[in-house]
C-alpha positions as MATLAB code, in Angstrom:
seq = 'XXXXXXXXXXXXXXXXXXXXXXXXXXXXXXXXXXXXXXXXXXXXXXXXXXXXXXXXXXXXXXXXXXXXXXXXXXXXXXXXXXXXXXXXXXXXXXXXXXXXXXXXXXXXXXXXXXXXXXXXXXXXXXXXXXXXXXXXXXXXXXXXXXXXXXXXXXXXXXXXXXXXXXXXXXXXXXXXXXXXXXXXXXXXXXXXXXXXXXXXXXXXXXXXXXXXXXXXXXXXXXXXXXXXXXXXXXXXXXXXXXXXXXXXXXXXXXXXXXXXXXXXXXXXXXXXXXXXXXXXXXXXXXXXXXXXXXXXXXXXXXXXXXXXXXXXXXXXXXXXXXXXXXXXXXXXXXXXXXXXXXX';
ca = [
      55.285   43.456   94.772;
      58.385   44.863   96.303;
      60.334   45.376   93.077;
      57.432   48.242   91.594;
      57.875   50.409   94.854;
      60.077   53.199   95.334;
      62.308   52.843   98.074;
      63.349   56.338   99.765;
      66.973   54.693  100.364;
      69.027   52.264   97.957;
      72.034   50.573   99.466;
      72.582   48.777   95.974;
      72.163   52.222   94.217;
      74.640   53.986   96.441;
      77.173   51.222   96.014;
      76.859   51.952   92.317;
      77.059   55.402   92.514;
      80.201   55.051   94.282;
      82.035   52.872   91.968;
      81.328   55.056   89.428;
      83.200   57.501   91.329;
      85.836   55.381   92.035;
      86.235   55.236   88.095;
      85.620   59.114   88.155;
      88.823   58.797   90.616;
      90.745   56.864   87.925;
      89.794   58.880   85.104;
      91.606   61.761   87.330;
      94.717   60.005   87.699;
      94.978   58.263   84.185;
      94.499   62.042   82.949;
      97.128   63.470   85.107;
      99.748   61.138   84.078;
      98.744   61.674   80.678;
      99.374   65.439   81.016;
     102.639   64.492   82.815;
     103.834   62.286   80.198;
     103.063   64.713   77.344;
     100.695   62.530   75.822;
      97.500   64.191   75.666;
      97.723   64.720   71.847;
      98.981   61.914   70.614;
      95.416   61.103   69.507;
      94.580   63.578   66.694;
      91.185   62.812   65.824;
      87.982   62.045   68.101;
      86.126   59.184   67.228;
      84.185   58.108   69.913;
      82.862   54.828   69.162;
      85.500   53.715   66.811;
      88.443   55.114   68.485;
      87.969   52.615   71.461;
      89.811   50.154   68.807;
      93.602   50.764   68.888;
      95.375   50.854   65.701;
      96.017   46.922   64.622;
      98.970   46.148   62.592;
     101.944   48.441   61.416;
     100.234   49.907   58.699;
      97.770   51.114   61.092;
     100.461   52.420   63.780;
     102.285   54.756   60.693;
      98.723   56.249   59.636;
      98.353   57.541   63.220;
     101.834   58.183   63.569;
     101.980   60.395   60.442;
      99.124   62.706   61.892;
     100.794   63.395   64.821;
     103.434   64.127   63.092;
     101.498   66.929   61.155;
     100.686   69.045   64.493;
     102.707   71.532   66.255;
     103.573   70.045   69.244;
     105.822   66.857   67.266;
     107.559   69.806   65.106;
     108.678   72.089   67.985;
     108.952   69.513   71.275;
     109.231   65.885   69.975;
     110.449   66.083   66.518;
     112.938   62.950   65.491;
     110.593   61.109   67.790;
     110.295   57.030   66.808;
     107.488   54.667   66.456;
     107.880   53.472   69.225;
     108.115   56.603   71.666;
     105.066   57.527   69.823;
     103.314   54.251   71.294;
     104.575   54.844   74.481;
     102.382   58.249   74.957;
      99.726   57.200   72.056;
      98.694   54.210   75.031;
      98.089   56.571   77.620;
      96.089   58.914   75.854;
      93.849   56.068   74.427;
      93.840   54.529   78.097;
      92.410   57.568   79.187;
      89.588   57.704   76.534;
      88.795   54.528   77.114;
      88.555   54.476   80.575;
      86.210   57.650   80.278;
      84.132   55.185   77.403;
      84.023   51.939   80.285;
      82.782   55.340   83.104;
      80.441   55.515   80.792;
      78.728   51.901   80.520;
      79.373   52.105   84.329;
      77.398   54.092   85.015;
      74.275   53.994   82.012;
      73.967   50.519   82.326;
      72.999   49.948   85.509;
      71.392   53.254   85.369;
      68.755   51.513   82.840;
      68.510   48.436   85.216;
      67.510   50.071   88.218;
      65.483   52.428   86.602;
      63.501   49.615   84.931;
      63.321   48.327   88.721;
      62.185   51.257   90.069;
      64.752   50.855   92.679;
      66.335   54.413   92.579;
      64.759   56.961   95.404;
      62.420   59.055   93.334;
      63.967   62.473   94.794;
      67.198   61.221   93.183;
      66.145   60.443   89.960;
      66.468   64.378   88.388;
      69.689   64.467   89.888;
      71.411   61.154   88.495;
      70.095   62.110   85.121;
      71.789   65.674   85.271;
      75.036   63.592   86.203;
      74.783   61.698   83.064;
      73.839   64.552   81.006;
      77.053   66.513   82.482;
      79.126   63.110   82.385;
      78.504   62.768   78.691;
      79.581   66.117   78.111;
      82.595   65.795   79.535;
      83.760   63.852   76.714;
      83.045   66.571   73.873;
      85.092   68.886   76.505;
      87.673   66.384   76.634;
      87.524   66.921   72.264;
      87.574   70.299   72.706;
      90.469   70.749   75.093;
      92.360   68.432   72.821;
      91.685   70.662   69.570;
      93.268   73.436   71.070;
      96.760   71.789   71.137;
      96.224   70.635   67.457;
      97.000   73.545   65.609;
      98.401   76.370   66.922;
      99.931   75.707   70.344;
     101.591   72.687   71.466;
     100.110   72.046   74.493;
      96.167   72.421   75.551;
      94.559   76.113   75.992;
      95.045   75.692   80.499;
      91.470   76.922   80.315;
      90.249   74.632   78.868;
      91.881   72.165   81.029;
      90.733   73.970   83.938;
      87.248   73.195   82.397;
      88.106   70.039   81.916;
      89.644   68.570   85.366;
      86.989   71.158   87.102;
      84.077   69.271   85.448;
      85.653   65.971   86.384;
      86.045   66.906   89.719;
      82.172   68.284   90.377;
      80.948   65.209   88.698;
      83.002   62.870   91.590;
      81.425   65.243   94.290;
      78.247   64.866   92.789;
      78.052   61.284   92.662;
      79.547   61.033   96.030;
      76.884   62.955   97.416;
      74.310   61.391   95.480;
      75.279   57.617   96.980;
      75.591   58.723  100.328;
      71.881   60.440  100.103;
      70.961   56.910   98.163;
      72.538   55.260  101.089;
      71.297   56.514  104.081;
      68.039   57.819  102.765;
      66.361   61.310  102.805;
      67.753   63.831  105.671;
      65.757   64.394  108.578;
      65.156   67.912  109.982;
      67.965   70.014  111.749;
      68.408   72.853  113.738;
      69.866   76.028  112.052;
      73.113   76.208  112.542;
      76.133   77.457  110.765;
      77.959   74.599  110.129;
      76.370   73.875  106.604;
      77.713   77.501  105.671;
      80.738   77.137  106.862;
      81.102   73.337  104.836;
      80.193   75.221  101.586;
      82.494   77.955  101.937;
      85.371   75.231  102.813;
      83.750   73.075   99.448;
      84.139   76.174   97.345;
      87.742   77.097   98.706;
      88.963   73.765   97.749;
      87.164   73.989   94.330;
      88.273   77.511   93.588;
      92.118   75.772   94.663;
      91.616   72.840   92.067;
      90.758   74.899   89.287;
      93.826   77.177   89.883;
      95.841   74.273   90.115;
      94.683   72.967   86.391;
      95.748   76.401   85.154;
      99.087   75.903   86.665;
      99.195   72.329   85.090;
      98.158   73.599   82.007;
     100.754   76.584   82.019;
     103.253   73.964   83.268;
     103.843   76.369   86.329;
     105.017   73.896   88.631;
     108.384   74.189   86.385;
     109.164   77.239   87.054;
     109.842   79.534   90.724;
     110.304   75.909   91.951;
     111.854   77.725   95.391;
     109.226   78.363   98.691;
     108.063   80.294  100.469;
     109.029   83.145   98.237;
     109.343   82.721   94.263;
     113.287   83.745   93.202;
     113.673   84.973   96.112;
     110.554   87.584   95.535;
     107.129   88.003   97.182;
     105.358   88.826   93.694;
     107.358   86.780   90.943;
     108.879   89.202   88.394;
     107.414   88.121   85.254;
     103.783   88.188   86.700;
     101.630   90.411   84.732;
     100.609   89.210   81.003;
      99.263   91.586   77.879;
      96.015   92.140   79.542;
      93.780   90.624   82.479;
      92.638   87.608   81.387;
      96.277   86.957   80.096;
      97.639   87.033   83.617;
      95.170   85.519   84.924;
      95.106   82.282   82.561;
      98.284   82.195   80.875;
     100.941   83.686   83.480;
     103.159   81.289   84.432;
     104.632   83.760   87.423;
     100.434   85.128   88.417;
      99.008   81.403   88.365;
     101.406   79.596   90.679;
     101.085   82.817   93.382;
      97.285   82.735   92.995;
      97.618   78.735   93.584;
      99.736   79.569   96.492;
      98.013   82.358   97.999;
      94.695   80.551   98.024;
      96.320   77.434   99.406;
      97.475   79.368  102.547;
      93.615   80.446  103.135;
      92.228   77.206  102.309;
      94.489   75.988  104.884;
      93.679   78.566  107.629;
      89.896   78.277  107.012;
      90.451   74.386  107.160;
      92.602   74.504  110.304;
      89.864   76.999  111.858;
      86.829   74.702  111.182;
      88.502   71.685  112.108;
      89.347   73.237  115.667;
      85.702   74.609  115.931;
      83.883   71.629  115.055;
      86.662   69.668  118.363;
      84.831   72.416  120.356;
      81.640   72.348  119.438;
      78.685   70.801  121.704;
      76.519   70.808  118.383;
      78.714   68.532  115.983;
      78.145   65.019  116.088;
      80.921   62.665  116.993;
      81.233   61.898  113.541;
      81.059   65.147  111.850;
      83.606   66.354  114.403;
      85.644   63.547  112.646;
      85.146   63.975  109.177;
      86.107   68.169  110.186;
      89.183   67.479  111.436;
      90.227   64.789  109.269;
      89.174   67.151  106.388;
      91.861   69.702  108.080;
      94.609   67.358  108.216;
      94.160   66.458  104.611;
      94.103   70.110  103.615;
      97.199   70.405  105.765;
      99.011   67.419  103.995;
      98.287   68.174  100.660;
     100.189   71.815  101.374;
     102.995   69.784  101.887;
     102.578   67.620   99.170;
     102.196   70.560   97.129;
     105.876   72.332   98.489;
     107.427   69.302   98.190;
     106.151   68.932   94.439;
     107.018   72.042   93.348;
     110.476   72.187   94.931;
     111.220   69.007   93.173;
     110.269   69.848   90.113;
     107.085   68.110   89.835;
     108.201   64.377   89.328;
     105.756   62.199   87.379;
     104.780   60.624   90.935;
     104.763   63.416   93.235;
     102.656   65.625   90.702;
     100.162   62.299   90.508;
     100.162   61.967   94.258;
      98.997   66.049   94.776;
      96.266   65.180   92.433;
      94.762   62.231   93.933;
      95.442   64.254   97.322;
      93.522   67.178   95.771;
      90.453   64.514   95.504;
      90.663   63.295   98.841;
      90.537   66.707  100.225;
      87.317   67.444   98.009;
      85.656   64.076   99.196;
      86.422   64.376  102.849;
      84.787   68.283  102.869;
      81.676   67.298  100.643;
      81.259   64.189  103.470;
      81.344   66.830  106.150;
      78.949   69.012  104.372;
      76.765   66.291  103.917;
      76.958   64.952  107.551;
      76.437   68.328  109.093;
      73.093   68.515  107.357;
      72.004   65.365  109.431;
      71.029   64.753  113.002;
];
């Protein structure tokens, strides 16, 4: 009788929900080193049920080897390249696709089970079915941010990256939102009080900070003006302005890493200034006095991380490390929005 009623809370569901995230996570990672590597179009063709099988046999390896071969980026960065550098960034591109196929099976799968169970919380069930509507489409962005490398430029359009890691990044919020709600069941009245405002604007700082940090991955930024606090010894980098606004804005090597900067020092002042409120407040639960300051000192490490990145020339592991420190930031501020909307 049990198994056809709706439960308003699902500890099973929310444990789902955050694995999935916790492949979300990996996704993250497996796509930053595969940016980092230069690997990201070694795959020149999207085929997304076939292309989970790697090529099998030599034959196969020189077929995909000669179409990389016919795009810009082996002619002007990696031309003379062997076989067998070519397998070295062809695996981490197809690790990364098929890690985002497996994310996928993660999370339909079970999906279908407890739907068929009636064990998700019926005030959750729009929601998880907008996360796999957005989840799927993440894949055709991940095809279309590839394309733009394939013909023209040698690296991805950074917007479409930004797109890209910013969609990634909204969908491991989302589900980490989702399980806690699945978790702990619907919220129960509470007083008005700022706090939830003040979460958001903290949520949207740090999302606004991610997606300038894609364009200065995608602009390969970090490479350049690698001195702190000023950029060659200027306030406002020489060659910031591009031909036109949205060319600063998105393709400036000089305006992206300032905006990233600039926004980091107010993320990091509005984090500091929350996290000391909530100590203070008589309001805050012990716990979302916690997750506040904890949030703060994350926001306070990753500026460091991010210094010590960019002064040493954004190493393979340090430029990993600010990532995955970019989503613990994001996941410790959507907790504390979430908690401060609780008694």
């Amino acid at each position: 009788m049990t198994s056809f009623l709706r439960s308003d809370r699902s500890k099973a569901v929310a444990v789902w929900l955050f694995v999935v995230a916790a492949f979300v996570l990996a996704m993250v990672v497996v796509g930053g080193a595969t940016r980092l590597t230069g690997s990201g179009l070694s795959i020149t063709e999207w085929r997304p049920v076939t292309g989970a099988i790697p090529p099998l046999g030599d034959a196969a390896w020189q077929a995909e080897f000669a179409r990389y071969r016919q795009i810009p980026q082996y002619a002007q960065v990696n031309l003379g390249m062997g076989l067998a550098d070519f397998k070295a960034i062809y695996w981490w591109e197809w690790s990364h696709r098929l890690l985002g196929r497996l994310t996928g099976l993660v999370f339909f799968l079970p999906f279908l089970v407890f739907a068929i169970r009636r064990e998700i919380p019926r005030r959750l069930f729009l929601r998880l079915g907008v996360i796999f509507v957005l989840g799927a489409l993440q894949g055709a962005i991940g095809w279309w941010m590839v394309a733009s490398g394939l013909s023209e430029r040698v690296q991805v359009a950074p917007e479409r990256l930004m797109v890209h890691l910013g969609l990634a990044f909204a969908l491991l919020g989302a589900l980490v939102w989702t399980g806690l709600d699945a978790w702990a069941g619907g919220a129960r009245q509470t007083l008005p009080s700022p706090w939830g405002r003040r979460a958001n604007l903290l949520i949207g700082l740090i999302g606004l900070q991610i997606l300038l940090g894609a364009l200065v991955a995608g602009n390969d930024a970090g490479l350049v003006y690698n001195d702190w606090p000023l950029m060659n010894g200027r306030l406002i980098p020489e060659a910031y302005a591009g031909e036109g606004v949205w060319a600063t804005l998105a393709h400036s090597a000089g305006a992206v890493q300032l905006h990233h900067r600039l926004v980091a020092y107010v993320l990091t002042a509005v984090a500091l200034a929350i996290g000391w409120a909530a100590w203070r407040s008589n309001y805050l639960a012990r716990e979302s006095k916690a997750l506040a300051m904890a949030t703060a000192a994350a926001v306070l490490l990753q500026a460091t991380l991010g210094v010590a990145t960019l002064l040493a020339g954004v190493p393979i592991a340090l430029g990993i490390a600010h990532q995955v420190a970019a989503a613990l930031v994001l996941l410790l501020a959507i907790t504390f929005a979430w908690r401060v909307r609780r008694i």
